[in-house]
N, C-alpha and C positions, 0 to 999 in steps of 0.2 A: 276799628269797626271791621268785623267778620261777616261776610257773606257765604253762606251756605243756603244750596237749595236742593228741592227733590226732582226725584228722577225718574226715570220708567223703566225700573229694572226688571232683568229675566233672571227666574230662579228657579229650582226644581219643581217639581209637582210635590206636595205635601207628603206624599205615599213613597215618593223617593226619597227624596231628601237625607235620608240617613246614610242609602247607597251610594249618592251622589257624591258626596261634599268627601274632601280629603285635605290631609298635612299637604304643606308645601313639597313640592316635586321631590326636592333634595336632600326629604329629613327620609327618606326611602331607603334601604339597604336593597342591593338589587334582587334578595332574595325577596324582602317582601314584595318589592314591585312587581316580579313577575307572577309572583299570590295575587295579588288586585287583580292584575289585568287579565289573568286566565279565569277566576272566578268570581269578577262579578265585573258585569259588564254593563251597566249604571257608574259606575265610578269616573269621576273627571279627571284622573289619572289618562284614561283613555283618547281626550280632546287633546290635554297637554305633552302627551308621548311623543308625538309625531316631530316638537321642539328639540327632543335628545336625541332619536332613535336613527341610527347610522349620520350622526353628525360629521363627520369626515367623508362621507360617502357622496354627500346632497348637497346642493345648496340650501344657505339661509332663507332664501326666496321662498325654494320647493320645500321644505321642513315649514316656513310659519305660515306659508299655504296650506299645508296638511293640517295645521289646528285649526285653522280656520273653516275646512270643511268640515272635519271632524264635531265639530260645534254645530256648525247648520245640521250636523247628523243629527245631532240629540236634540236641536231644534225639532227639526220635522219627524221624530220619533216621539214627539210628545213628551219627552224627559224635562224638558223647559217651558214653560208660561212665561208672560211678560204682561205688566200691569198695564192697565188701561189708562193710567194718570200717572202722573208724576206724584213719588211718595217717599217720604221718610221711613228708616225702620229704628227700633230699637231692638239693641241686641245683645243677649248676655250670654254670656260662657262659665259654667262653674268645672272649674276643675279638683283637683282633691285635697287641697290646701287655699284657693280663692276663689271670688266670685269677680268677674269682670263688665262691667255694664256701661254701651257708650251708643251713641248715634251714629248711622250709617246714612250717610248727604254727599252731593258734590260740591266740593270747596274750588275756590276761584284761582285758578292762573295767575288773576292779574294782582290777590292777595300775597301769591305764593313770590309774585315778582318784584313787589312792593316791599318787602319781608314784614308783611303781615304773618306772613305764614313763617316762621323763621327755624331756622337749621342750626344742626352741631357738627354734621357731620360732613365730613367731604366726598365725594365722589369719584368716581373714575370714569372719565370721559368713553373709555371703547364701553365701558357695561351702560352707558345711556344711551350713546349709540346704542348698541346692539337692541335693548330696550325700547328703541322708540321704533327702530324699524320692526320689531316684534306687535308692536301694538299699531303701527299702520296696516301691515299685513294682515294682521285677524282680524282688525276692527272690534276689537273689545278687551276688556280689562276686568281679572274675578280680585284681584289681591288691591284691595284697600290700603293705603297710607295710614299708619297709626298715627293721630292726632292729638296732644293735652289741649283742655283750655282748665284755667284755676274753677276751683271747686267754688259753684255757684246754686245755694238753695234753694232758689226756685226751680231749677231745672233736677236738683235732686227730687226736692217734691214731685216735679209731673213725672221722676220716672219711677216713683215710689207706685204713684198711684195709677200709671201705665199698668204696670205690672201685675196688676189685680186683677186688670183685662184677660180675655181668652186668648194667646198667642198662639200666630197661626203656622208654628213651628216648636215642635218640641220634641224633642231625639236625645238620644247617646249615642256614644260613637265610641269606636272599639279598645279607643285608649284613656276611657272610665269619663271622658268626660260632659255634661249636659248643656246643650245650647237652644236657646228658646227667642223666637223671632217677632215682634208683634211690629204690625204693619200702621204707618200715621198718613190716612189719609185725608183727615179732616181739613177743611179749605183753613177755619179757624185753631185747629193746633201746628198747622205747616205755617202759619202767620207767626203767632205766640211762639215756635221756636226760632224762627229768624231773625225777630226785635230780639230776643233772649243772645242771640250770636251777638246780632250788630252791636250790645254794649257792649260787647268783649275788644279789647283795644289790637289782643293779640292769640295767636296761638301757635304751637311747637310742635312740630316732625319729633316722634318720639322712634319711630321705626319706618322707613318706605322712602330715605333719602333719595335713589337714584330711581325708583318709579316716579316720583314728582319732581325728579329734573327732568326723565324720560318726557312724563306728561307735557312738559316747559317748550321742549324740543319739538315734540310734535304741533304743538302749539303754531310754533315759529314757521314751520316748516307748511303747515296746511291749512292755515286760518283764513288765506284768499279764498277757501274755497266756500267761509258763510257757516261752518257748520259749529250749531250753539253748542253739542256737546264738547266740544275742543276746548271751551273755555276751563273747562272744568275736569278737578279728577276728583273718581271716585276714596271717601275716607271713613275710619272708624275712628270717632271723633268720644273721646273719653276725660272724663276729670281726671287731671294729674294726680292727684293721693290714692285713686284706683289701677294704676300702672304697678306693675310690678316690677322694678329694675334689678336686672342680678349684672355681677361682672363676667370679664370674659378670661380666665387664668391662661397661661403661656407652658409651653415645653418647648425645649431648646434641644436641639439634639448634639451638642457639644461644647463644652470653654471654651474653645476659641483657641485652645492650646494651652489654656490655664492646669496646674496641678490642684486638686480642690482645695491644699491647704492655701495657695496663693490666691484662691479665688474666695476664700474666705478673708484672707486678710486684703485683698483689697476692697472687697466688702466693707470690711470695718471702715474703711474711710469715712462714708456715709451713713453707714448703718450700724446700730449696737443689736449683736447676733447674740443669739438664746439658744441649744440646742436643746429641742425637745427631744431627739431621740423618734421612739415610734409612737408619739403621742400623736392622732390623727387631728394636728393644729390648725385653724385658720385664722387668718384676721378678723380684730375683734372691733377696730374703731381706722378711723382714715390714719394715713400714715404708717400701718402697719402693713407689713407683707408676709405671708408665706413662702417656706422654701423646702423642695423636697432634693438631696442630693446624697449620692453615695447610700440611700438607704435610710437617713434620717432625715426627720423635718425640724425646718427650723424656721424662729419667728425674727424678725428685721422691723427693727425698731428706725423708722430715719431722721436724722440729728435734724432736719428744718434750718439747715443753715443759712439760709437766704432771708433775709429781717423785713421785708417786705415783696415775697412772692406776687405774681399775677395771677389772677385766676387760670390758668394754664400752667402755670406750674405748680400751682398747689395740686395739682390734678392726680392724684396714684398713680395712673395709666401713665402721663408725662414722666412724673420723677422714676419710676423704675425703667422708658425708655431713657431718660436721661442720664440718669446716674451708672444704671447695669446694661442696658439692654444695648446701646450704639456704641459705650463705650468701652466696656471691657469682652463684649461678645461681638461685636464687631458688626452690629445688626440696625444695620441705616434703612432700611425698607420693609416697614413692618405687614407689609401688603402683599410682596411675593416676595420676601426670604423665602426658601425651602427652606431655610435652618427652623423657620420659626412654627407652630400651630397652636390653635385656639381651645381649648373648651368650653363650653357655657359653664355658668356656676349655678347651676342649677344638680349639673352632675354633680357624681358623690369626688369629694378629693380620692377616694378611691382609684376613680379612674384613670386618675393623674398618676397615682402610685404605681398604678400595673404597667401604665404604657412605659416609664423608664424606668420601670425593674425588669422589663422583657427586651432592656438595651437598646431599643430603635434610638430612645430620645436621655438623655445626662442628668437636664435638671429642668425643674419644674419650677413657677412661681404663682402665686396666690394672690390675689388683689381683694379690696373691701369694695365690695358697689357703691358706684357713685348715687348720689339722691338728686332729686327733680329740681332741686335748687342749685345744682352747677352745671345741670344741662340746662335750664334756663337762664344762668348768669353768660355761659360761654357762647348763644346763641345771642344776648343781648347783645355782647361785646362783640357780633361779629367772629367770633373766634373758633378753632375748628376742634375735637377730639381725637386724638390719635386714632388709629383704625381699632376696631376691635377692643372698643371700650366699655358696652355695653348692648347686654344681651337682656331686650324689653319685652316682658309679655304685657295683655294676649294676643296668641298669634289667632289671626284669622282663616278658616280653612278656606281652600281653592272651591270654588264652584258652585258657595253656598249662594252670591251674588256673582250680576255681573254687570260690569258699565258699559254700554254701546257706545262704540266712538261714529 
């Protein structure tokens, strides 16, 4: 049984909203950032800056103090409203290959603690700290928790025929993509969608792992004080076949002291190797890898020699740390190696190919995306995903909502 409920959120004024709302802080290149912030001056770039900006210089205190005024700025500028009721929104995202369509509710602490709400992924204690003390300081929260729950009919019905409605947000945004907002504040469909939850026995963190352990934390921390919003974080609550999961591929910036013929053949152990040469190869089904070295790619076929793997080590991500990545590259800590870095697979393999044809990094590897069915089996099991296993759309933009703690 799921409990979700609505809220009294503050959001742009209609007429902003296009200016407002932005990518997460960190998908910035500093050159575009200093483009926002010097021309246009609606952007929520401007609330969330004061969090990075001379962070060596200040304290944490006086930095998530600065976003925190920064916010009442655009409060009392009139750049923000705030509903008069507690409300549900629906919300969709097309971008230029999908459409993404889910509910924005506050989901329960005590679900999350319960593992109603259940996880794949593991955390790192100082980024929840740091996280929780960020979200006491400001007193509010824009980045929603991605949520699955299994695809359920009636609820695609009402959102079929939501969406016929007048939505009271409808914009583009500069990187091609359309997001349209319609507001649920009927006493009777805020009812009809929370029987609609509560048959749900369970639901899944697809992205926002350590904001809702952050949220847990603060929970812990300040629930003497009475305050209802604590119970709850803010989420974008989506049917799992509407997710998008891509993987996240690896660059290594060295063998380890390996010569590549040797690092091929100890390859072969587990793997029967293909050289495609400069065929721009990826993996084509699980089990298969990618590999860019010396200038050619190659495809890793793995022998499956274990007669009854775990769901954890059937895992891509597992077996290539397991077989390549700790053991012959010498890469026990897949979280802060400097040897090691990420791309989303959403980029072109191209990029893979430039960054270790321009020598920083040796050799690359390729993974096939996991599916909603072994982040649901390894969350059932209790069981964690290696870091940097999977990169899930849609991402939600900063400043389009926001949850008052």
């Amino acid at each position: 049984m799921s409990k979700i409920i609505p809220f009294k959120a503050v959001r742009p004024t209609p007429d902003k909203v296009a200016l407002v709302t932005c990518r997460n802080y960190d998908d910035y290149s500093q050159t575009e950032l200093a483009s926002w912030l010097n021309f246009n001056p609606y952007s929520f770039l401007h609330v969330i800056h004061p969090a990075y900006v001379h962070s060596q210089k200040i304290t944490l205190d006086k930095r998530f103090k600065g976003v925190a005024h920064k916010y009442q700025d655009f409060k009392a500028d009139g750049i923000f409203i705030e509903e008069d009721q507690p409300v549900f929104f629906l919300y969709e995202i097309q971008t230029k290959t999908n459409v993404f369509t889910g509910i924005v509710a506050g989901t329960s602490i005590e679900d999350y603690k319960n593992n109603v709400i259940k996880k794949h992924e593991d955390t790192l204690q100082y980024r929840v700290e740091l996280f929780k003390d960020y979200l006491h300081q400001t007193g509010f929260n824009t980045e929603p928790v991605l949520i699955t729950y299994p695809d359920n009919p009636s609820i695609n019905q009402w959102i079929e025929e939501k969406k016929k409605s007048q939505p009271i947000y409808n914009y583009s945004t500069t990187n091609k993509e359309k997001h349209q907002l319609w507001k649920i504040e009927s006493a009777e469909e805020i009812q009809w969608l929370q029987k609609q939850f509560e048959l749900i026995p369970e639901l899944y963190i697809a992205d926002g792992h350590h904001r809702s352990a952050s949220a847990e934390l603060l929970y812990d921390q300040d629930k003497h004080l009475g305050n209802e919003n604590l119970n709850y974080f803010m989420s974008f609550l989506i049917a799992e076949s509407n997710v998008k999961i891509f993987e996240f591929n690896r660059i290594i910036r060295d063998l380890n002291g390996y010569e590549t013929i040797d690092f091929l053949l100890k390859l072969e152990e587990h793997f029967i190797i293909k050289n495609k040469e400069q065929e721009l190869w990826k993996p084509q089904s699980k089990f298969e890898f990618g590999m860019y070295l010396d200038g050619n790619f190659y495809a890793l076929f793995y022998k499956q020699e274990t007669k009854n793997p775990t769901i954890l080590e059937n895992l891509d991500a597992q077996i290539l740390y397991n077989k390549v990545l700790q053991p012959l590259l010498g890469i026990d800590d897949l979280r802060n190696d400097e040897r090691i870095e990420y791309i989303p697979g959403k980029q072109s393999i191209l990029t893979l190919k430039e960054l270790i044809d321009e020598g920083e990094f040796e050799v690359g590897f390729m993974l096939y995306p996991s599916d909603i069915s072994e982040i649901k089996a390894l969350a059932d099991n209790h069981l964690i995903m290696p870091p940097k296993s999977t990169y899930i759309e849609p991402k939600f933009r900063s400043g389009l909502m926001v949850y008052e703690l």
